[in-house]
LUMGU-268745 format. One line per 3 residues: number of its first residue (from 1); their letters; for each residue x negated, z negated, y of N, C-alpha, C. Coordinates in Angstrom, 3 decimals, always signed. Last residue first. Example, Ala and Ser with C-alpha at 12.3 -4.5 7.8 and 13.67 -1.06 7.14 Angstrom:
# residues 2
2) sa) -12.850,-7.080,-2.250,-13.670,-7.140,-1.060,-12.900,-7.870,+0.030 | -13.190,-7.800,-5.690,-12.300,-7.800,-4.500,-13.200,-7.800,-3.300
***
This chain:
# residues 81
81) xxx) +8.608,-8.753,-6.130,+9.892,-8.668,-6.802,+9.988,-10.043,-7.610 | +7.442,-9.028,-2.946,+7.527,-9.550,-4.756,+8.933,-9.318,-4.876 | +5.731,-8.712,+0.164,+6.800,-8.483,-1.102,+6.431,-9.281,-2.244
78) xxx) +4.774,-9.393,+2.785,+4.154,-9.728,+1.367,+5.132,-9.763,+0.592 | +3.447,-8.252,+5.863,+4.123,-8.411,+4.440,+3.517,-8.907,+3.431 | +3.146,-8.137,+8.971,+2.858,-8.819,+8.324,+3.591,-8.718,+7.110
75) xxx) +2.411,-6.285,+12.127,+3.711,-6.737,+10.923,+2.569,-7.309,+9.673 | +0.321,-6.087,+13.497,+1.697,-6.555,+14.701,+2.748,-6.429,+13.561 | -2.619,-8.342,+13.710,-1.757,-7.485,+13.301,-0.896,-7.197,+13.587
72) xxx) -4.955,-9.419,+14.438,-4.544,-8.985,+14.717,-3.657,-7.803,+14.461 | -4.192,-12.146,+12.946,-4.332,-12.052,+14.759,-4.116,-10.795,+14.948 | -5.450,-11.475,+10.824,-4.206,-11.701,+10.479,-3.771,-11.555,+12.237
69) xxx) -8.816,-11.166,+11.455,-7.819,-9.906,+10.891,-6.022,-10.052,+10.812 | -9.128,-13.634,+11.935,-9.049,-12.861,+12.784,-8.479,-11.324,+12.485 | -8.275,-14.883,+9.139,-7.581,-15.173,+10.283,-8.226,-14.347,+11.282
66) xxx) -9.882,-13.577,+7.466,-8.844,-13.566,+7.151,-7.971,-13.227,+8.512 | -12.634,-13.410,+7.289,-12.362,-13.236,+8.285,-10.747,-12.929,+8.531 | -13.252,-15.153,+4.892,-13.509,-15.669,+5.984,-13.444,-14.995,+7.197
63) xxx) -12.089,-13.370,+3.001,-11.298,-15.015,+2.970,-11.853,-15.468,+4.267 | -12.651,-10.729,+1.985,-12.707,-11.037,+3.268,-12.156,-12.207,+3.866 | -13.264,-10.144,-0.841,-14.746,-10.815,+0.312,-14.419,-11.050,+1.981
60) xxx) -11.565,-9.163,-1.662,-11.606,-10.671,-1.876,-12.448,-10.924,-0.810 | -10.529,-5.684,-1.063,-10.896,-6.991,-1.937,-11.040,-8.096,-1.491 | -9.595,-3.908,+1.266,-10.790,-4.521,+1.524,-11.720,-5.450,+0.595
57) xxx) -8.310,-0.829,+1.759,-8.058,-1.941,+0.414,-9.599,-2.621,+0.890 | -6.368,+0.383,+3.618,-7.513,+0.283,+3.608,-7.085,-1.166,+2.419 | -4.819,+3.621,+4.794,-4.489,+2.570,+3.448,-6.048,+2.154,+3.060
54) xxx) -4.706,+6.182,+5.654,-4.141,+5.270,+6.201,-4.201,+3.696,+5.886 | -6.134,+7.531,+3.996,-6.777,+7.512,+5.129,-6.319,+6.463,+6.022 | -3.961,+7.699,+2.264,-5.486,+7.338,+2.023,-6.166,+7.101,+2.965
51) xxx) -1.958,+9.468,+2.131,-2.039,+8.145,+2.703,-3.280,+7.561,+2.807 | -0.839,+11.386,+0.167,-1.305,+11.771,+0.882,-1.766,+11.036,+2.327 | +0.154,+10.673,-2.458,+0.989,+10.611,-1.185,+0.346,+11.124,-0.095
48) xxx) -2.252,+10.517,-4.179,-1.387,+11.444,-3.918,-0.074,+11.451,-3.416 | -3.704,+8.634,-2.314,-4.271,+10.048,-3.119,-3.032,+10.971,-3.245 | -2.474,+5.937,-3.170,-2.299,+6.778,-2.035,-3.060,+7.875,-1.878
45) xxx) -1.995,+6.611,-6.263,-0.815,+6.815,-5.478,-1.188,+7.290,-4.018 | -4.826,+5.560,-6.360,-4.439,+6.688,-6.664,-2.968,+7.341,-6.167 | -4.718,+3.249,-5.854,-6.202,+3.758,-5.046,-5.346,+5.209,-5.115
42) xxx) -2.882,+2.168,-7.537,-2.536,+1.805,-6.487,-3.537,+2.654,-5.299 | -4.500,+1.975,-9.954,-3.263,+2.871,-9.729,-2.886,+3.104,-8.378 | -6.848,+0.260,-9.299,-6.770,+1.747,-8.977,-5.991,+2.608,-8.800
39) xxx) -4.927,-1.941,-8.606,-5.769,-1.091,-7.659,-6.537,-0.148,-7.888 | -3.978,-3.255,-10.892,-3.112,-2.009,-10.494,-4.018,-1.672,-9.443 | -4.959,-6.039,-11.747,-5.423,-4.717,-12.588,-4.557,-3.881,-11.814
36) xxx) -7.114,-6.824,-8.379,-6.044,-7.100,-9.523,-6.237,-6.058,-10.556 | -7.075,-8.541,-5.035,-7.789,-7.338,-6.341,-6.944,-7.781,-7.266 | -7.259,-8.742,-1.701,-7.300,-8.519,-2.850,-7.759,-7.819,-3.825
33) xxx) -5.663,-6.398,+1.225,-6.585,-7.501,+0.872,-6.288,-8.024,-0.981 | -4.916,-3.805,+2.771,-4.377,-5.173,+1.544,-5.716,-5.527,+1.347 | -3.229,-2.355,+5.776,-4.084,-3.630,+5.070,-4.112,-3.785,+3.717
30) xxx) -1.968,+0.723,+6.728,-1.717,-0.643,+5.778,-2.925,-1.362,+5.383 | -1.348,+2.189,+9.326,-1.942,+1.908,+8.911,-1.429,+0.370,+7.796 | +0.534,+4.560,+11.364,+0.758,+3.227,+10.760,-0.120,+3.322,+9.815
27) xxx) +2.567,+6.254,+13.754,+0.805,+6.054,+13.390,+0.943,+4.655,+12.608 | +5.297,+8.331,+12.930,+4.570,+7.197,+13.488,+2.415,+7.321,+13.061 | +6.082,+10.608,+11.940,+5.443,+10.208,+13.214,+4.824,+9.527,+13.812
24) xxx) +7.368,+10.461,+9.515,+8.102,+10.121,+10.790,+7.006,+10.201,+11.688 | +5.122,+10.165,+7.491,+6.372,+11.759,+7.718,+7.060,+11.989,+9.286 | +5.012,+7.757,+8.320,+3.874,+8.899,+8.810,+4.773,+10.143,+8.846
21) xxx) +7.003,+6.398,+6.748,+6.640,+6.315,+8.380,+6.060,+7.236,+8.739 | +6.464,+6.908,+4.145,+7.890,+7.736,+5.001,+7.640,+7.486,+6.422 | +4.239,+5.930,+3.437,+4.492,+7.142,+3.930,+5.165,+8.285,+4.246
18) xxx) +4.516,+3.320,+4.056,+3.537,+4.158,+4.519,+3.621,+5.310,+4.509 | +6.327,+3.482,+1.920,+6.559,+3.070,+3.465,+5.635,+3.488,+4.114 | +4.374,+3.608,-0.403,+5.762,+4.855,-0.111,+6.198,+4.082,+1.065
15) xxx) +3.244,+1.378,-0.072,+2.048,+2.498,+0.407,+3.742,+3.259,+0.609 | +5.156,-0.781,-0.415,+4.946,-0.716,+1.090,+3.691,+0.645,+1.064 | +5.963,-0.246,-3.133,+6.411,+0.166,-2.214,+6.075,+0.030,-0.953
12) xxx) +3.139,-0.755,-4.229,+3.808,+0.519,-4.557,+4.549,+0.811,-3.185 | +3.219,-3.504,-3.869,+2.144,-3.327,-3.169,+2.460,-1.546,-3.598 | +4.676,-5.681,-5.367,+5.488,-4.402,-5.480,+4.419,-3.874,-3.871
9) xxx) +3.731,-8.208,-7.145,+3.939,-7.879,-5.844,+4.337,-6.604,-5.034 | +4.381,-7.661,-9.861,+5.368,-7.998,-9.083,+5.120,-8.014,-7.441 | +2.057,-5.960,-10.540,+3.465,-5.305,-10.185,+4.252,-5.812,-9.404
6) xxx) -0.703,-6.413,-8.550,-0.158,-6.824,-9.708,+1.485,-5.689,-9.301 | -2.946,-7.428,-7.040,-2.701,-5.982,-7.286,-1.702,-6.084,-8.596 | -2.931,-10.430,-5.272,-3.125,-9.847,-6.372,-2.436,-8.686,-6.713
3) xxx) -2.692,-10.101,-1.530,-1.845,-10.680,-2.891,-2.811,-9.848,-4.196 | -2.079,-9.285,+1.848,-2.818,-10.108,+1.089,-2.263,-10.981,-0.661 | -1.529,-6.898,+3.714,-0.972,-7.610,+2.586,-2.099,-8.292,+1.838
***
């Protein structure tokens, strides 16, 4: 996910997807890219969901490897409420 750490991009609910999938079994990892004022809240939820490991927050510095990181992904989001 690539978006400002903000509410409306609702970057909340895809970590709690993250981690009804894992409950499930699956192996699923989340991207976000960005920064904002909710990434710590957001550092902290997956702390205590127990996701953290799953849930890589990279900030801004990665605009130039955007597109090989977007290649290789196999889902792509970007909510807003």
């Amino acid at each position: 996910m690539t978006a400002m750490h903000t509410e409306q991009k609702a970057h909340d609910t895809l970590i709690h997807a993250v981690q009804r999938l894992a409950e499930r079994g699956l192996n699923v990892e989340l991207v976000v890219t960005g920064n904002g004022p909710l990434e710590q809240d957001l550092r902290e939820l997956t702390e205590k969901l127990e996701v953290a490991v799953r849930i890589y927050f990279l900030g801004l510095h990665v605009r130039p490897l955007l597109y090989d990181l977007l290649v290789r992904l196999e889902v792509l989001s970007m909510p807003s409420s």
